[in-house]
Structure formats: C-alpha cells, structure tokens
C-alpha positions in Angstrom: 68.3 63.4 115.5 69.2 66.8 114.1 70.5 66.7 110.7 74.0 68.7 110.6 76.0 70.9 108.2 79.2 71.8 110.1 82.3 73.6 109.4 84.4 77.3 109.7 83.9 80.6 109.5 86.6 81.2 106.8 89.2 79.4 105.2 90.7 76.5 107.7 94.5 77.1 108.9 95.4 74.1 107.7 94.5 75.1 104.6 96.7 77.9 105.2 99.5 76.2 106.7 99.4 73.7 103.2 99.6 77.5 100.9 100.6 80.6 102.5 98.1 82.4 100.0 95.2 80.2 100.4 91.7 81.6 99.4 88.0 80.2 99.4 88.6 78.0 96.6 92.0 75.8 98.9 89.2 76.7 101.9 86.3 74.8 100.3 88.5 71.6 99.1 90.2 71.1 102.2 87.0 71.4 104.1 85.7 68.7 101.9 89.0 66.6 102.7 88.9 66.6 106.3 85.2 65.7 106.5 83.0 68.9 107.3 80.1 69.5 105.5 80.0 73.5 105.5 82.3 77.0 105.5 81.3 80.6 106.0 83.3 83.0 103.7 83.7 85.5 105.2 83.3 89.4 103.6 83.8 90.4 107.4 86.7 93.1 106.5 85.1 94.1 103.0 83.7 92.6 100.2 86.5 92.2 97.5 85.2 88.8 95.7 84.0 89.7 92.2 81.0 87.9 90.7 83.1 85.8 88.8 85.3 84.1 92.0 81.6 83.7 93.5 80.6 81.7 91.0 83.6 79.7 90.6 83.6 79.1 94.6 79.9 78.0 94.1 80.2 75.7 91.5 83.3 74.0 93.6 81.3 73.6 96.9 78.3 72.2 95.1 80.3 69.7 93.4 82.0 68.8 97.0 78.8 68.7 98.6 80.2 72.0 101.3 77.3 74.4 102.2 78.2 77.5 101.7 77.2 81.0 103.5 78.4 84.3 103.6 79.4 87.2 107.0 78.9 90.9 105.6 80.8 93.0 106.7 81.2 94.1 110.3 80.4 98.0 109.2 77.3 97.9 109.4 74.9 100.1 111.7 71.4 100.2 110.6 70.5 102.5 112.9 73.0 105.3 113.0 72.1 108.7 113.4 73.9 109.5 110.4 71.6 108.8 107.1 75.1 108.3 105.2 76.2 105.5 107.5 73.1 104.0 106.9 73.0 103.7 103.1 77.0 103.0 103.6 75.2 100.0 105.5 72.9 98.9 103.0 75.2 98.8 100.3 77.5 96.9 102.0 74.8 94.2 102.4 73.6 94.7 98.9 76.9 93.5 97.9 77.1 90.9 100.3 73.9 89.4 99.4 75.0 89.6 95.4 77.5 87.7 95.9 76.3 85.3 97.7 73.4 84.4 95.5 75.9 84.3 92.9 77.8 81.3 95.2 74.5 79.9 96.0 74.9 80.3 99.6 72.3 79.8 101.8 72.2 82.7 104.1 74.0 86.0 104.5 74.8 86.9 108.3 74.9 90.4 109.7 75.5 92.2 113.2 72.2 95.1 112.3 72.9 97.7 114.5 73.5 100.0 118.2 71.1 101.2 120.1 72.4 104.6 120.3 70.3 107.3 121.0 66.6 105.5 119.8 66.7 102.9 122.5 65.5 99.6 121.9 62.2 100.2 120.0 63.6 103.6 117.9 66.3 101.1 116.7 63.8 98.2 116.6 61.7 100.0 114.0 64.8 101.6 111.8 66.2 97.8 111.8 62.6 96.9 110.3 62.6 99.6 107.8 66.0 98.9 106.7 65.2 94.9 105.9 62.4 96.0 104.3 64.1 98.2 102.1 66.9 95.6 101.2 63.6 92.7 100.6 62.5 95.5 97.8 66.1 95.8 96.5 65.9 91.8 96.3 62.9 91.5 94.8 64.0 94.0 91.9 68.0 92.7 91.6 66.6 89.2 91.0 68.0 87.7 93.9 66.1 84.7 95.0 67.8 81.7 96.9 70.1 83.6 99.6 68.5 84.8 102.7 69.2 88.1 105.1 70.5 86.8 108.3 70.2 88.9 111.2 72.6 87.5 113.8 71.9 87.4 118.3 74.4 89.2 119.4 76.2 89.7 122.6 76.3 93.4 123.8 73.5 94.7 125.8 74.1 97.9 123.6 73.5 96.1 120.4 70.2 95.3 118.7 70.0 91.9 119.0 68.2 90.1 122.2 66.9 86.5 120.8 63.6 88.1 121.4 63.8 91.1 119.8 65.6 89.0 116.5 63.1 86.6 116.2 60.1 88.9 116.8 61.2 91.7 114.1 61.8 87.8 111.5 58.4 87.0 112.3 56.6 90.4 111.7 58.9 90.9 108.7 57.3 87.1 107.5 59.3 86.8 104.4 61.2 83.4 103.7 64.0 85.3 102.8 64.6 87.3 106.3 66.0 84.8 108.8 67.1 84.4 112.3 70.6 83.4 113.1 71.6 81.9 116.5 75.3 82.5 118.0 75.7 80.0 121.0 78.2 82.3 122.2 76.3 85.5 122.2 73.2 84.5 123.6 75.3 83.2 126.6 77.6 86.4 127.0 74.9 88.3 126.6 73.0 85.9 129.7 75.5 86.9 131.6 77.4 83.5 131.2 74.3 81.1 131.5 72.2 79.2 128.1 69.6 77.1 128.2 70.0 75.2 125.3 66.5 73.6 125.1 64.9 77.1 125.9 66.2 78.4 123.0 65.3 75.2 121.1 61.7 75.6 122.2 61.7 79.3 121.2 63.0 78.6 117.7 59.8 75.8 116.8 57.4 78.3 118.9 58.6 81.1 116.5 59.8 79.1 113.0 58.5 75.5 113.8 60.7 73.1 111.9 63.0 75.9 109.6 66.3 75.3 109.7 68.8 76.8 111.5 71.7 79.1 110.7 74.4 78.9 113.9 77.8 80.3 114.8 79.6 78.6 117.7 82.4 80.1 120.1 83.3 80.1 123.3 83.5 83.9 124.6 85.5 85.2 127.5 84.9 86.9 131.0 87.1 90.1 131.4 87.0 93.2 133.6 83.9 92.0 134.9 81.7 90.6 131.9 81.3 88.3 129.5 82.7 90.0 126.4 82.7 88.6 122.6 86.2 87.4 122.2 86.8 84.2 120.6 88.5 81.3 122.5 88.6 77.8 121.6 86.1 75.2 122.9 88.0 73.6 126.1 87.1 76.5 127.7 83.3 75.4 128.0 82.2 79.1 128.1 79.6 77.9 126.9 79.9 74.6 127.0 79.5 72.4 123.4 78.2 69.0 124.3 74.8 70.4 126.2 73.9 71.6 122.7 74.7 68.1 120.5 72.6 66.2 123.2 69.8 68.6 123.0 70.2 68.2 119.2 69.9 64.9 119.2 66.6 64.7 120.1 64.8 67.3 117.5 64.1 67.1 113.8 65.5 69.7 112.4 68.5 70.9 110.3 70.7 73.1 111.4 73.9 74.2 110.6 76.8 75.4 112.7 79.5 77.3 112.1 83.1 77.2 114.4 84.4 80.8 115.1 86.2 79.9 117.4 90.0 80.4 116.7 90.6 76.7 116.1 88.8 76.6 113.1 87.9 73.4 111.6 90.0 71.4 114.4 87.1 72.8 117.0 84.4 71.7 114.1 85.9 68.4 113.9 85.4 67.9 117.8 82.3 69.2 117.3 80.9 66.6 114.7 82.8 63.6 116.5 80.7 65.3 120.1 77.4 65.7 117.8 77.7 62.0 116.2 78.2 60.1 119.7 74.9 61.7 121.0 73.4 60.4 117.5 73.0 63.2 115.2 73.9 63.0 111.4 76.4 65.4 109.6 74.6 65.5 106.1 76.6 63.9 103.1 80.1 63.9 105.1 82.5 61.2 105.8 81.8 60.3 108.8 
C-alpha cells in the first residue's frame, strides 16, 4: 500500500471558476475542500511570488494539511553554449528554491537542460557541475528543507533519460538533489510504451524506500511521435490505473501531481482509481 499525496500542478479551475483572480492562497483552500492532499505552484512562466506571499501560502497549506511543491521556471538550460544563459539558469532556480523553502515545500522541479552540441555525456557533466554549484549556493543561503528536483523528461533531445536522471542523483548523493518521475514522459519518450513496475524496481534499486516526487499526464501522438502535450486522462496515453495497482503493492510514499488539463477533476479520479486498488491518500477526506 503506497501512501499518497495527490493533487494539481497549479491553482484548480474550480478555484478559478469560484474567483476570476484566484491565486495560490484560493488554490490551496479549495484543494483542501475537495479532498486532495497536495498542489504544485507553479513559477513555470517566472517567479513573481515575494517571500512574504511564500510564507503566507506555507503557513496556509500547513494548517490544511496540502503538501506543497514548487515548478521553476521553464527557462532553464544548464547546458547552453552560452555562459550567460547558464547563470540566467541558475538564478532562476536560486529563486525558485528561495521561495520554496520559505513555503516549506518539499521539492523544487526543473526541466535541466538540451543536449545541443555536448551530446549526452558533455551535457551530462555541465548538468553535474551546475547542481553542484546550486548545493554550494544552498549550503551558504541557509536553505535546508526543499530539495532540487531534476524532472524525466520526454524529448530524446533533452537531458533527461530515467537513467541518466537517477544515475547523475546518485553520484551527486546529497539528500537534497532528487529524482522526479513524469508518467507521461517516460512513456513519450518510450515511444508510447511504460512499464510501470520496471520503473518501480529501478527507483528501490537506485533510492530504496525515498519517496517519490511524480507528475502525471497523458501526452499525445502527432506527426509521427509521441510529443509532450497535455490531454486529460481518458485518453489512457499512458494509462492511470496500471500505475495505482502497481502502487498498491509497495511501501512507499509518493506523491503525484495531475498536469493534465483537467486539473484536480483528473486528481480526484485519480485518488478514487488509487483507493479501490487499496492505497491511502495521507490525511485527506477520503
């Protein structure tokens, strides 16, 4: 029986639907109403939360019992050939991860970087270097509860294989550098196949019992491939209930967040799919 934190990546539409204007505080208490357990705010365009909203969001979800955790920005390129992009890159996650420490989130989620011209292992090693610079800038800025999460992603051009992400977390071997599965990705960039328990076995083979930091969206086949555009979960691509009856039988915690366009209506069909195979959504109304 997994143990579950569930809910969005951002703040729910319904939530939006209730206040044209809604923000991360209307996000986090209707999250909490509805029954999910967990939210992803989401820096994706930019970070434009000051400290002070942080705090405030974080002292709100910890009274709600909602997990909290953060997406940096989508600019972000560790391994550009241009040095500026770079430190662009690194201050963007610097303020990401500031912020979320201030909200007490648990993790901070990033796409790292493009090949480019290095290849696989050029980018592979500027990747490392980069983490290891932003672990230093932890270290000295205080920050001490939110981890770096470096997300699978879906592109063959992008750095991010499962292998390659949970090899350069384990050399790295700081609690504070973390591996973060999207469902989606790894099966777009499979060429529309997953093996759930595969990937289950490779996580305790590389982290044992940690828990797990997810994302969770069906992705689409056009012009040939399986490209990294969001659709909601009826379309099985891949499919959601595999993964709650794999769940079911492993100790472990995990938490998964919907990206899928349906926001927390998906995540609510998700917990109802993940209870009836036996798992527990941690602290929620079930």
């Amino acid at each position: 029986m997994a143990r579950v934190y569930i809910g969005p990546a951002g703040v729910p539409i319904g939530a939006r639907e209730r206040k044209k204007s809604a923000g991360t505080l209307d996000g986090i208490r209707y999250v909490s109403e509805v029954g999910l357990n967990a939210m992803e705010v989401e820096f994706v365009q930019g970070v434009k939360m000051n400290r002070e909203a942080a705090q405030e969001a974080g002292e709100l979800a910890r009274e709600l019992g909602v997990r909290l955790s953060v997406h940096a920005p989508y600019f972000i390129n560790l391994c550009s050939e241009e040095a500026e992009k770079v430190e662009a890159s690194i201050k963007r996650l610097q303020e990401s991860l500031d912020r979320g420490e201030t909200m007490g989130a648990t993790v901070v989620v990033f796409h790292p970087a493009y090949y480019g011209k290095s290849g696989p292992e050029g980018c592979y090693n500027a990747v490392k270097d980069a983490v290891l610079r932003v672990l230093d800038w932890m270290r000295e800025s205080g920050i001490t509860h939110v981890r770096l999460g470096l997300e699978v992603m879906a592109r063959k051009s992008q750095f991010g294989s499962l292998e390659e992400t949970f090899r350069l977390v384990r050399e790295v071997n700081n609690p504070q550098v973390v591996a973060v599965i999207d469902w989606g990705h790894v099966y777009a960039r499979n060429g529309g196949s997953i093996d759930y328990r595969a990937v289950l076995n490779m996580w305790r083979e590389y982290f044992g019992d940690q828990p797990m930091h997810t994302h969770f969206t069906c992705v689409k086949y056009k012009n040939g491939e399986w490209v990294d555009e969001h659709e909601p979960m009826d379309t099985n691509n891949p499919p959601f209930e595999p993964l709650a009856r794999e769940l079911a039988g492993e100790d472990i915690e995990i938490t998964i967040i919907n990206e899928s366009p349906l926001l927390e209506k998906d995540a609510l069909r998700m917990k109802d799919i993940l209870i009836k195979y036996g798992n527990k959504i941690v602290g929620a109304n079930q």
